[in-house]
PyMOL Python script that loads the backbone (N, CA, C, O; Angstrom):
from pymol import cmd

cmd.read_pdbstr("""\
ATOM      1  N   UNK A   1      22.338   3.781 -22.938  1.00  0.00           N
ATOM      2  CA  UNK A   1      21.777   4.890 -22.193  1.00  0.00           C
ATOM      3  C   UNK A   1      22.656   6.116 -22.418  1.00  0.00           C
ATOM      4  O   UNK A   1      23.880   5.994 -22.372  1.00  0.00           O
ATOM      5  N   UNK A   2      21.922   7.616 -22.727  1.00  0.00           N
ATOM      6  CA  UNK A   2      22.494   8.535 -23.006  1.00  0.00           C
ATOM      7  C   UNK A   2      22.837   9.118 -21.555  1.00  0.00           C
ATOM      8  O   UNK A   2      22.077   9.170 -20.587  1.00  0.00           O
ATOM      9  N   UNK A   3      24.323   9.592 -21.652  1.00  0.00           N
ATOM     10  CA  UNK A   3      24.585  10.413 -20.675  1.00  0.00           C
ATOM     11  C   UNK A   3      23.904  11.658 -20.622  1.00  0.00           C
ATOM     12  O   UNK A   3      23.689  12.382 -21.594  1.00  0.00           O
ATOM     13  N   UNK A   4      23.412  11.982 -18.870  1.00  0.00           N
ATOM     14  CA  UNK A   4      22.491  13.188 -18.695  1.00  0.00           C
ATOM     15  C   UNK A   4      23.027  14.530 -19.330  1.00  0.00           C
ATOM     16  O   UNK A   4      22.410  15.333 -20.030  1.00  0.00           O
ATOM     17  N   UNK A   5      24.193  14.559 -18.950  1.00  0.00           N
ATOM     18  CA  UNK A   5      24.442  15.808 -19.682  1.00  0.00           C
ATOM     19  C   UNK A   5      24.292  16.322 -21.332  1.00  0.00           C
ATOM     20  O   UNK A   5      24.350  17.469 -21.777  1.00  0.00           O
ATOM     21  N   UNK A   6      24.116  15.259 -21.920  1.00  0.00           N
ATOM     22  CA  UNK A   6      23.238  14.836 -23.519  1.00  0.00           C
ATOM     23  C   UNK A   6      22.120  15.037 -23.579  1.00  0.00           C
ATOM     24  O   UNK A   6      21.770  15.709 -24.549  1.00  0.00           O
ATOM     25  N   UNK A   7      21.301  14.686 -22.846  1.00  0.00           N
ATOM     26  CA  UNK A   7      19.928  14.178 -23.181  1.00  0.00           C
ATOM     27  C   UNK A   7      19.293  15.556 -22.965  1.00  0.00           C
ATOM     28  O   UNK A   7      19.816  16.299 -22.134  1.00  0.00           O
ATOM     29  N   UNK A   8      18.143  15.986 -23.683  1.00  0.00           N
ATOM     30  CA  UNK A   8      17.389  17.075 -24.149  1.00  0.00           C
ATOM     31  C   UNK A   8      16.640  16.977 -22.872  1.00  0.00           C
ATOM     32  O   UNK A   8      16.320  15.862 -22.460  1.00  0.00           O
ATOM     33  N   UNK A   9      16.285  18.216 -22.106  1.00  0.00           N
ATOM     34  CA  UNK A   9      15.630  18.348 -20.897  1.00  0.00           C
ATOM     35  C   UNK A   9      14.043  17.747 -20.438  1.00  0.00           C
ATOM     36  O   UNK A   9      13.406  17.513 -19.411  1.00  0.00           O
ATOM     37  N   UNK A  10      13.882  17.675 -21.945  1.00  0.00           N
ATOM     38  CA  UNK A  10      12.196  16.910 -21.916  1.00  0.00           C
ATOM     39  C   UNK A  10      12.084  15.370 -21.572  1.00  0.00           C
ATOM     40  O   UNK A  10      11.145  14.757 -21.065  1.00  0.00           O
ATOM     41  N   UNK A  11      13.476  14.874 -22.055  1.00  0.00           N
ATOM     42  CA  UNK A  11      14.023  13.080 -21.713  1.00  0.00           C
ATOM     43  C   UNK A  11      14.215  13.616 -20.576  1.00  0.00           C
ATOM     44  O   UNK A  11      13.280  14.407 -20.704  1.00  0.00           O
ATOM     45  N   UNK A  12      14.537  13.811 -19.789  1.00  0.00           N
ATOM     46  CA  UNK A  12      15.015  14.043 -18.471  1.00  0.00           C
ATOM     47  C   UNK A  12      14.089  14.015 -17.455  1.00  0.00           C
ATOM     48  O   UNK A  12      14.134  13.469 -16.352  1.00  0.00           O
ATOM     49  N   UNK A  13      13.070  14.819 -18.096  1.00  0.00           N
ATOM     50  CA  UNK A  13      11.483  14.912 -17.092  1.00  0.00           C
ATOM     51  C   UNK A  13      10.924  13.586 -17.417  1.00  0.00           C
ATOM     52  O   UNK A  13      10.500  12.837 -16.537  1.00  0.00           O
ATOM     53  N   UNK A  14      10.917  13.279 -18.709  1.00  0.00           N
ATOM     54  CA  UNK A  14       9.821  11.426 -18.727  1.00  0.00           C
ATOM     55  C   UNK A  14      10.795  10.463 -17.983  1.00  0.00           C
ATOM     56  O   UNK A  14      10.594   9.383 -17.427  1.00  0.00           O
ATOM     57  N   UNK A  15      11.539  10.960 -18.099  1.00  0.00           N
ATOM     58  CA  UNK A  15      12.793   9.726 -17.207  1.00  0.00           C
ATOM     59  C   UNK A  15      12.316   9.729 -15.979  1.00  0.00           C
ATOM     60  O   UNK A  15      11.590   8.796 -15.635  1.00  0.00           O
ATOM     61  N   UNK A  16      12.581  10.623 -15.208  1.00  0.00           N
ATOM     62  CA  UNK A  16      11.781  11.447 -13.596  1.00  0.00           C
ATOM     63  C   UNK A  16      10.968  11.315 -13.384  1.00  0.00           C
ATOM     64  O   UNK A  16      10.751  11.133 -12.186  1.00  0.00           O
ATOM     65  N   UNK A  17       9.443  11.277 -14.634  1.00  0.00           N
ATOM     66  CA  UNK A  17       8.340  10.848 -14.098  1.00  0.00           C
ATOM     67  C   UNK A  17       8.123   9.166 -14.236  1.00  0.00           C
ATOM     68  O   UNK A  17       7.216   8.735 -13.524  1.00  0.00           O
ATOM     69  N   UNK A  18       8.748   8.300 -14.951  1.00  0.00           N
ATOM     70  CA  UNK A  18       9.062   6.894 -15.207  1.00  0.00           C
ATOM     71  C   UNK A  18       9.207   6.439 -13.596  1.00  0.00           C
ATOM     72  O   UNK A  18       8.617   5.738 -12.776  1.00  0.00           O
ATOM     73  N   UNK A  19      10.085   7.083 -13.667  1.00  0.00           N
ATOM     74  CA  UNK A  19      11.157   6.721 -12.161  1.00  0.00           C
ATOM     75  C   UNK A  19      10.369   6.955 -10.853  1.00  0.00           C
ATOM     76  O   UNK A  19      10.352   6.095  -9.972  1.00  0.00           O
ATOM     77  N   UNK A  20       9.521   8.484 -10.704  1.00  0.00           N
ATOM     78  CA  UNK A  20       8.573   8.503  -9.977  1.00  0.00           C
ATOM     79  C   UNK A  20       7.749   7.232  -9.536  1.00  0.00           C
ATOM     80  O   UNK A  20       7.499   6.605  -8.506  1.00  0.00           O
ATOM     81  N   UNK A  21       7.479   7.200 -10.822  1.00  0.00           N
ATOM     82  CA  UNK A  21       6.081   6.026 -11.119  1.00  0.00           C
ATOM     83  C   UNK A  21       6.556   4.641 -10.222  1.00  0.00           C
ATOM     84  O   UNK A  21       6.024   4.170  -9.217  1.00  0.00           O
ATOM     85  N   UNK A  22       7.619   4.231 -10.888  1.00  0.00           N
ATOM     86  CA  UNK A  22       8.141   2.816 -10.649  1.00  0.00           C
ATOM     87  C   UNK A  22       8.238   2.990  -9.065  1.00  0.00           C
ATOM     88  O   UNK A  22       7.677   2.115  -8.406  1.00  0.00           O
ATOM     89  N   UNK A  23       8.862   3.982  -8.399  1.00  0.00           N
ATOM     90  CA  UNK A  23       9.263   3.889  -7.219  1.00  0.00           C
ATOM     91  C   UNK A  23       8.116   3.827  -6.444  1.00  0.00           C
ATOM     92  O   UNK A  23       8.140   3.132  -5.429  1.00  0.00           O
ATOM     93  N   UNK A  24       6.998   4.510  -6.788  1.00  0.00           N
ATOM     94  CA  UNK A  24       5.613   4.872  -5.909  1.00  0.00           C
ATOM     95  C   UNK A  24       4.937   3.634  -5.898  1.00  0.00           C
ATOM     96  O   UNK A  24       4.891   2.950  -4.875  1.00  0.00           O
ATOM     97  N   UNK A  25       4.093   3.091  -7.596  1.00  0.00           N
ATOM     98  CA  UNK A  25       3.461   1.988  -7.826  1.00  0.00           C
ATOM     99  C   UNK A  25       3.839   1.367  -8.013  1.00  0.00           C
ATOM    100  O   UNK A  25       2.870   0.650  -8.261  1.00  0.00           O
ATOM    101  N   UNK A  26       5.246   0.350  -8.302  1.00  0.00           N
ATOM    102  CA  UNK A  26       6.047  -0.774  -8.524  1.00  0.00           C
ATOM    103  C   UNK A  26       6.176  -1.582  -7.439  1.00  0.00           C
ATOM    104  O   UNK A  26       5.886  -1.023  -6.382  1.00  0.00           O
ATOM    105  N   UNK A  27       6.603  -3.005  -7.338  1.00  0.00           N
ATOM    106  CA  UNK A  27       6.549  -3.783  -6.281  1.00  0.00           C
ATOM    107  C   UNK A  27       8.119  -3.298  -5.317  1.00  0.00           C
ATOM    108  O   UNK A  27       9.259  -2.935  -5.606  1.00  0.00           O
ATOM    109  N   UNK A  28       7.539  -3.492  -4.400  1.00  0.00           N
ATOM    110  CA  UNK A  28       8.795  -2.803  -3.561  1.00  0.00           C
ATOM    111  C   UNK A  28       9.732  -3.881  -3.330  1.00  0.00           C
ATOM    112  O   UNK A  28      10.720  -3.395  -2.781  1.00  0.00           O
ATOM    113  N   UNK A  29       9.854  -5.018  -3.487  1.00  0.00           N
ATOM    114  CA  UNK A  29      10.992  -5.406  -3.537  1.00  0.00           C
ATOM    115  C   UNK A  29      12.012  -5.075  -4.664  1.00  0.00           C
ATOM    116  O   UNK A  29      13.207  -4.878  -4.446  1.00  0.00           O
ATOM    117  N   UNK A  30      11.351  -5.029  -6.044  1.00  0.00           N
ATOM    118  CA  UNK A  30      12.270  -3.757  -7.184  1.00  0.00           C
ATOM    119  C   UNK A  30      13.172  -2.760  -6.779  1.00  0.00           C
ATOM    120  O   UNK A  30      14.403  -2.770  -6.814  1.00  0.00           O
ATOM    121  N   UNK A  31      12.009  -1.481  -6.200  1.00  0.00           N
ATOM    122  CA  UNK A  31      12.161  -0.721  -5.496  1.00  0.00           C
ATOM    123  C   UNK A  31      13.625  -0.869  -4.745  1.00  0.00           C
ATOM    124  O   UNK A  31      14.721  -0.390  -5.037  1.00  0.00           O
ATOM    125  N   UNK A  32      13.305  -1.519  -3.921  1.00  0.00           N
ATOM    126  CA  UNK A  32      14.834  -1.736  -3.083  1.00  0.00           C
ATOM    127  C   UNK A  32      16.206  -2.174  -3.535  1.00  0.00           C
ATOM    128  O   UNK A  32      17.353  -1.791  -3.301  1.00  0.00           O
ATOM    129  N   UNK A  33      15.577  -3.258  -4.376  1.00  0.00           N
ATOM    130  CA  UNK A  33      16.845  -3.524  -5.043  1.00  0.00           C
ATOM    131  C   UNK A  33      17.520  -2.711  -5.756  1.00  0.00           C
ATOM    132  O   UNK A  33      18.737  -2.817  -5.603  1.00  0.00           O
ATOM    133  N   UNK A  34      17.014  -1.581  -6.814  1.00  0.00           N
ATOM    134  CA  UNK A  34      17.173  -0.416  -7.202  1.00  0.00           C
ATOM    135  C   UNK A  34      17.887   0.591  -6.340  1.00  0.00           C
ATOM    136  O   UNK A  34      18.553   1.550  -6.731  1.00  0.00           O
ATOM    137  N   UNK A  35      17.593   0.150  -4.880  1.00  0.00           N
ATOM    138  CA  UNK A  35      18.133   1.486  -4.343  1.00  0.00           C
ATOM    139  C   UNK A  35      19.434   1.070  -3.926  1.00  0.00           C
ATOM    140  O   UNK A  35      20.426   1.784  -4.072  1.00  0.00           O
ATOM    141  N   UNK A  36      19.459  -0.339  -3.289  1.00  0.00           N
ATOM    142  CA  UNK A  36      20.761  -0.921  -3.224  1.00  0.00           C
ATOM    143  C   UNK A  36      21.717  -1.117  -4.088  1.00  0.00           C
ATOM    144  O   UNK A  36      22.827  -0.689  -3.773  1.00  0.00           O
ATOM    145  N   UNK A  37      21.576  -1.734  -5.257  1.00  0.00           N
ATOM    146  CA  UNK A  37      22.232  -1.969  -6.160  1.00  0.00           C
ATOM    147  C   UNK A  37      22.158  -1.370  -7.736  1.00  0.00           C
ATOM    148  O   UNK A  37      22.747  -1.613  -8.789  1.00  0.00           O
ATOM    149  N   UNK A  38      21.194  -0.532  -7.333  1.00  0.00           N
ATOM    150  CA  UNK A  38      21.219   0.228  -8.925  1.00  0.00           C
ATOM    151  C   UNK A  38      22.622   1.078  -9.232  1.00  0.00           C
ATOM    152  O   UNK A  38      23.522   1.401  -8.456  1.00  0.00           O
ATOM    153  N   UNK A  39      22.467   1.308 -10.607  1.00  0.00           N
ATOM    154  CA  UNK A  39      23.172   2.485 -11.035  1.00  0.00           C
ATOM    155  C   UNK A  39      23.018   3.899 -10.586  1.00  0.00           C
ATOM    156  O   UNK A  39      21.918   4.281 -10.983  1.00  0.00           O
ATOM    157  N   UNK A  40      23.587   4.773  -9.982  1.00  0.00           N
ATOM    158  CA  UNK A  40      23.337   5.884  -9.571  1.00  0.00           C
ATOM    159  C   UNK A  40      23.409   7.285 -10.951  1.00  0.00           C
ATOM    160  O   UNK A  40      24.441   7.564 -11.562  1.00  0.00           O
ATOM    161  N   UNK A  41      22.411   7.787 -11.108  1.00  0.00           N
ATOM    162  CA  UNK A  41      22.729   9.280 -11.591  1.00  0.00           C
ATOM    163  C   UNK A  41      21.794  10.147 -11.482  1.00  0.00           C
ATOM    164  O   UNK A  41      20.589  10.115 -11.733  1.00  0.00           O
ATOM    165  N   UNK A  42      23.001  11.501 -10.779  1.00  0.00           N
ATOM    166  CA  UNK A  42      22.297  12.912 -10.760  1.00  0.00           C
ATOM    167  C   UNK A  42      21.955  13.724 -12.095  1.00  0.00           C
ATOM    168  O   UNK A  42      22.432  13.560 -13.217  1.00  0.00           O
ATOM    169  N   UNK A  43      21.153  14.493 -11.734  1.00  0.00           N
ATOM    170  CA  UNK A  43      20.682  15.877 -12.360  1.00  0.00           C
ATOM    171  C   UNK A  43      19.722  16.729 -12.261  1.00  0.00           C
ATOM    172  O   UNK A  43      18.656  16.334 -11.788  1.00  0.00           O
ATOM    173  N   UNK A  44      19.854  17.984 -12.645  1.00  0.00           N
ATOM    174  CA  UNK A  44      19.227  19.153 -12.276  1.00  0.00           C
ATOM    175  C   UNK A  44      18.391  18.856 -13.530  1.00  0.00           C
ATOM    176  O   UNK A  44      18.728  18.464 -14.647  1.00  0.00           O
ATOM    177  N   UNK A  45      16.828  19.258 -12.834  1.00  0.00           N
ATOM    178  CA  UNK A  45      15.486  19.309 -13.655  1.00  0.00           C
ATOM    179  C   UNK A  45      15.497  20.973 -14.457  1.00  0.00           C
ATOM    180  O   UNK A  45      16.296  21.884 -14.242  1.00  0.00           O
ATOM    181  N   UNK A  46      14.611  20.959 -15.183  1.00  0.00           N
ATOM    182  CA  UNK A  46      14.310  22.144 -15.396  1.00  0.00           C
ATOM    183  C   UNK A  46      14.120  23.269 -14.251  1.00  0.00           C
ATOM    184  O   UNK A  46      14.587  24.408 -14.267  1.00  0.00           O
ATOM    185  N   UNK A  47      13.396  22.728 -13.351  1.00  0.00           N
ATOM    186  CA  UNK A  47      13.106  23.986 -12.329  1.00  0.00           C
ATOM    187  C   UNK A  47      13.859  24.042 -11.503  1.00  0.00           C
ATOM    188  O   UNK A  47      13.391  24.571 -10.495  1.00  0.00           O
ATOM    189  N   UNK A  48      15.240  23.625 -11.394  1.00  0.00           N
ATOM    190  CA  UNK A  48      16.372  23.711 -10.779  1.00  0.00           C
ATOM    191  C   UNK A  48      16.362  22.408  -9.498  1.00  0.00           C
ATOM    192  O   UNK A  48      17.177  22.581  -8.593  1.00  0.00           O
ATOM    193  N   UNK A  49      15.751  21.540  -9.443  1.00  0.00           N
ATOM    194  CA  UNK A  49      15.685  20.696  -8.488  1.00  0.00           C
ATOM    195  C   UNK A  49      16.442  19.647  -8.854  1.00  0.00           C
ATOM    196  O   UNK A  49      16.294  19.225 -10.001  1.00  0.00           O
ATOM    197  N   UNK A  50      17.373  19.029  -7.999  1.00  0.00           N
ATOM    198  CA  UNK A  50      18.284  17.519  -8.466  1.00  0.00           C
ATOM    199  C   UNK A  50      17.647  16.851  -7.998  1.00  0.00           C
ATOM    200  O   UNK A  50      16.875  17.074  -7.065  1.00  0.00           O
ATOM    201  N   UNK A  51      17.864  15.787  -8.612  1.00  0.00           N
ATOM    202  CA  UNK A  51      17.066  14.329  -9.587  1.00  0.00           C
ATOM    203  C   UNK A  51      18.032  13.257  -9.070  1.00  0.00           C
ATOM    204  O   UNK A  51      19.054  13.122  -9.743  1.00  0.00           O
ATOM    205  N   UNK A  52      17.874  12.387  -7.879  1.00  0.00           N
ATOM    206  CA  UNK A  52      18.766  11.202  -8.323  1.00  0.00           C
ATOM    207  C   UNK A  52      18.366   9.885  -8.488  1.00  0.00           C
ATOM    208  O   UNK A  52      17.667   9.503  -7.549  1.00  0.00           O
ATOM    209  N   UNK A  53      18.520   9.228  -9.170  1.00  0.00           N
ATOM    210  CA  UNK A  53      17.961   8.308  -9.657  1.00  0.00           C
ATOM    211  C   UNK A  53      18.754   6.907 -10.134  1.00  0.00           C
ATOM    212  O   UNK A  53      19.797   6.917 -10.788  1.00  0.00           O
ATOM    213  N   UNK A  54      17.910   5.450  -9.582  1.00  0.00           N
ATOM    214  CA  UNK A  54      18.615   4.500  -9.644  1.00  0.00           C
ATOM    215  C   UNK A  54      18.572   3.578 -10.477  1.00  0.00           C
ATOM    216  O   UNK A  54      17.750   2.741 -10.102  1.00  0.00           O
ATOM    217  N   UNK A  55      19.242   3.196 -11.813  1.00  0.00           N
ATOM    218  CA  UNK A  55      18.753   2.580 -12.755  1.00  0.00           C
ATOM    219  C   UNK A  55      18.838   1.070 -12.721  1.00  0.00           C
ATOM    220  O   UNK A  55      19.974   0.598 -12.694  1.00  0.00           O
ATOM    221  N   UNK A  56      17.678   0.135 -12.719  1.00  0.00           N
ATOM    222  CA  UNK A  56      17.931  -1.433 -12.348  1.00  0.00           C
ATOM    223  C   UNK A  56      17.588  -1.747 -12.928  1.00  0.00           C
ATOM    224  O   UNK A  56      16.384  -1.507 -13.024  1.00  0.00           O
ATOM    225  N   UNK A  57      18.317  -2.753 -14.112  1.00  0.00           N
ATOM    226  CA  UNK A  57      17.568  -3.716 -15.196  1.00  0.00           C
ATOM    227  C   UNK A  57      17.034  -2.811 -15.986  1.00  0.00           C
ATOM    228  O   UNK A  57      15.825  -3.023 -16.079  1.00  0.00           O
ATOM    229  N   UNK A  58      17.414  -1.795 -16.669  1.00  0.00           N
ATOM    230  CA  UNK A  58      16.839  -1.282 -17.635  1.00  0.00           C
ATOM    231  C   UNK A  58      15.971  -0.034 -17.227  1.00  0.00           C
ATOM    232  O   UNK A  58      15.595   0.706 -18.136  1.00  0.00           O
ATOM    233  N   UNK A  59      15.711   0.184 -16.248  1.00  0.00           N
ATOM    234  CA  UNK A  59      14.407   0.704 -15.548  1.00  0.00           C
ATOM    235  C   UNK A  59      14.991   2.297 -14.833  1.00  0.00           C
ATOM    236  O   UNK A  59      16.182   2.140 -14.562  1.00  0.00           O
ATOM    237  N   UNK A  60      14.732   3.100 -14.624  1.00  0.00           N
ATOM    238  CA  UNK A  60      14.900   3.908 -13.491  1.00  0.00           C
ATOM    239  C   UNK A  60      13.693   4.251 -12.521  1.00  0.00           C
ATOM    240  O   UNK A  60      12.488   4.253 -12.770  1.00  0.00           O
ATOM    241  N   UNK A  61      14.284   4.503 -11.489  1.00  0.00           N
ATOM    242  CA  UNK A  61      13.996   4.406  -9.945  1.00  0.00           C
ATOM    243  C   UNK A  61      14.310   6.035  -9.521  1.00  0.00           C
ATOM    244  O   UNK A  61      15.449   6.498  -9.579  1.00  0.00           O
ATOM    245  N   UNK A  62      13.102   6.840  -9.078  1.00  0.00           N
ATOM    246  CA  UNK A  62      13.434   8.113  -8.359  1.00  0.00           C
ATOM    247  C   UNK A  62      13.846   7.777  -6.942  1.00  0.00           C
ATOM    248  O   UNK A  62      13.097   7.232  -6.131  1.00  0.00           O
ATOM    249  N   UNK A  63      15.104   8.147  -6.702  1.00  0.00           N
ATOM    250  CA  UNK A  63      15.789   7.851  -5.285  1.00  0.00           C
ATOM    251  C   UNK A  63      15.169   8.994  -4.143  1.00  0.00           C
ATOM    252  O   UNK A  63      14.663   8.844  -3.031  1.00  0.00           O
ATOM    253  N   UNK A  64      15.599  10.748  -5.361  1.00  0.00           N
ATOM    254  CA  UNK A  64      15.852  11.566  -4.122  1.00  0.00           C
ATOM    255  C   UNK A  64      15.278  12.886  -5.107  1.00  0.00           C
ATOM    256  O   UNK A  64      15.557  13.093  -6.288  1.00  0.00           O
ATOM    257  N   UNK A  65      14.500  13.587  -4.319  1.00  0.00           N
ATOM    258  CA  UNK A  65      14.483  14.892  -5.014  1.00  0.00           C
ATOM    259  C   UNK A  65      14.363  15.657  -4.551  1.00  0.00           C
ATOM    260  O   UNK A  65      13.209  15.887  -4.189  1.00  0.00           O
ATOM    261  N   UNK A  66      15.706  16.892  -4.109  1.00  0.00           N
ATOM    262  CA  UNK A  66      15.600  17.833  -3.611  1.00  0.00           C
ATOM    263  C   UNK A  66      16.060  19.196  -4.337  1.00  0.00           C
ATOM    264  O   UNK A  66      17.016  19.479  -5.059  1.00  0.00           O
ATOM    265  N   UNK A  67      14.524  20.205  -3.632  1.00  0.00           N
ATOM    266  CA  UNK A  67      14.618  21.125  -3.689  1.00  0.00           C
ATOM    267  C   UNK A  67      15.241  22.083  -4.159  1.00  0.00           C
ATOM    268  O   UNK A  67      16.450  22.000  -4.375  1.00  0.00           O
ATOM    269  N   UNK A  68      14.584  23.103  -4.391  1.00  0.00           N
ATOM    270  CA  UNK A  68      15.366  24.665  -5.111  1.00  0.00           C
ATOM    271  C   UNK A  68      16.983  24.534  -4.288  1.00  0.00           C
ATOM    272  O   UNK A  68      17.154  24.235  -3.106  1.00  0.00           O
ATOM    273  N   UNK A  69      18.346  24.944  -5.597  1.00  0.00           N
ATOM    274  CA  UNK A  69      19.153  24.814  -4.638  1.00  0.00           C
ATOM    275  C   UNK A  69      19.899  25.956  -5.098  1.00  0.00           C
ATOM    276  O   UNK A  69      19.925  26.093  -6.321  1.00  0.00           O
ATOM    277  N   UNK A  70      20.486  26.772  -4.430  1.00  0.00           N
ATOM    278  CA  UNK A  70      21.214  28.151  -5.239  1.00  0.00           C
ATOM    279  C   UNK A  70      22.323  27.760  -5.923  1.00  0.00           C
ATOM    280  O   UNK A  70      22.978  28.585  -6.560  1.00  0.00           O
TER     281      UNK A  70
END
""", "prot")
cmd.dss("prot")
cmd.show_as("cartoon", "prot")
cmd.util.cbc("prot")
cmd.orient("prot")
């Protein structure tokens, strides 16, 4: 796995929407386990919003996404 600060901003958004996905329509016991025991990493999206996200078994998991931040 490429570190975020590497990865071209367009990987960053399919990652985010992956992660979306899994967290929304995926079985929620995943889900949780992901949130407990995943790998943690931040980052700022294109439109300035941080991204955190929990990677389990290969997979990422959208944890948290907040807002415009100055």
């Amino acid at each position: 796995m490429m570190p975020a600060a590497q990865r071209p901003k367009v990987v960053e958004d399919a990652i985010l929407l992956a992660g979306d996905y899994r967290w929304r329509r995926g079985p929620r016991w995943k889900a949780a386990l992901a949130w407990l025991f995943g790998t943690r990493e931040v980052f700022r999206t294109h439109l300035g919003h941080v991204a955190e996200l929990a990677w389990f078994r290969g997979e990422p998991y959208l944890i948290a996404l907040d807002g415009e931040t100055g």
